[in-house]
N, C-alpha and C positions, 0 to 999 in steps of 0.2 A: 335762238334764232340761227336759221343758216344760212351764210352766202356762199357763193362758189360763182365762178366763171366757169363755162362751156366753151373750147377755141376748136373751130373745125377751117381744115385747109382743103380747099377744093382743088379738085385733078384741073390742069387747064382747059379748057373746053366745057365745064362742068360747075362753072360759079354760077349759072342763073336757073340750072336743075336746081343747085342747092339751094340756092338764095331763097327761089320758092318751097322748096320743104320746108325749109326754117321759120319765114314769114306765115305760114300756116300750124306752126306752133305756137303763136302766140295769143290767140284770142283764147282756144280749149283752155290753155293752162294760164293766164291771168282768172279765167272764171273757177279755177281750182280753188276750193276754201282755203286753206290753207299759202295758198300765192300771194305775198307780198308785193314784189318788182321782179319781172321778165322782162328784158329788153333786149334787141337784136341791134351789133349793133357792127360794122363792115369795115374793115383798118383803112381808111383813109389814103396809105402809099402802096397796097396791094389788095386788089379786089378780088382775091382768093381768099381770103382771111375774115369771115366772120365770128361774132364771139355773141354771146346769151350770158348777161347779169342777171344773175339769179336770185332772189332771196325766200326762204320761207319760213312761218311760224317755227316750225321744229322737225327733228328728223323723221318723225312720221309724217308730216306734211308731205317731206321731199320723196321718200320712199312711196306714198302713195302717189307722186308725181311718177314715178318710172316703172310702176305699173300701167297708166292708163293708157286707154286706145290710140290715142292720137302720138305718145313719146314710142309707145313702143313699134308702131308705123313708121314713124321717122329711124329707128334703127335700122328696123328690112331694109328700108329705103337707101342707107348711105350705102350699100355695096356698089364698089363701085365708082363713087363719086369724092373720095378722099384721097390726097397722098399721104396721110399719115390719120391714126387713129385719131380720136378728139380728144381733147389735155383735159379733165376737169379738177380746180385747181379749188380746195373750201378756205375760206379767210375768214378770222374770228372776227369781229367788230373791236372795234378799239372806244 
């Protein structure tokens, strides 16, 4: 199984471009075979700071996640819209 977190910081001016890219990542990739839990989810004391709990069956599941149309539209898409690249961060289950 894989988890990982996705943290993306938005430029100021630029959380509700992002906010909707990201909320439009969630249905394509919940319907991914392989997709466990996708959530989006916004830091509560800075609304620049959204994060994507990820899980999937296995690493080919995830890698066929970052293939498809819809994740790789969301790369094009963040020029631009980030102060810093996005952290993705894999944790083993316990």
């Amino acid at each position: 199984m894989i988890n990982l977190t996705a943290t993306f910081h938005a430029k100021a001016g630029q959380e509700s471009v992002l906010q909707s890219l990201l909320i439009a990542m969630l249905e394509p990739t919940r319907n991914e075979p392989g997709c466990l839990r996708y959530d989006l989810l916004k830091d509560s004391s800075n609304s620049a700071i959204f994060m994507f709990q990820e899980q999937f069956t296995d690493k080919q599941a995830f890698d066929e996640h970052c293939q498809q149309a819809h994740f790789l539209y969301l790369l094009d898409s963040l020029e631009g819209l980030l102060e810093q690249e996005p952290t993705i961060t894999f944790y083993d289950q316990l």
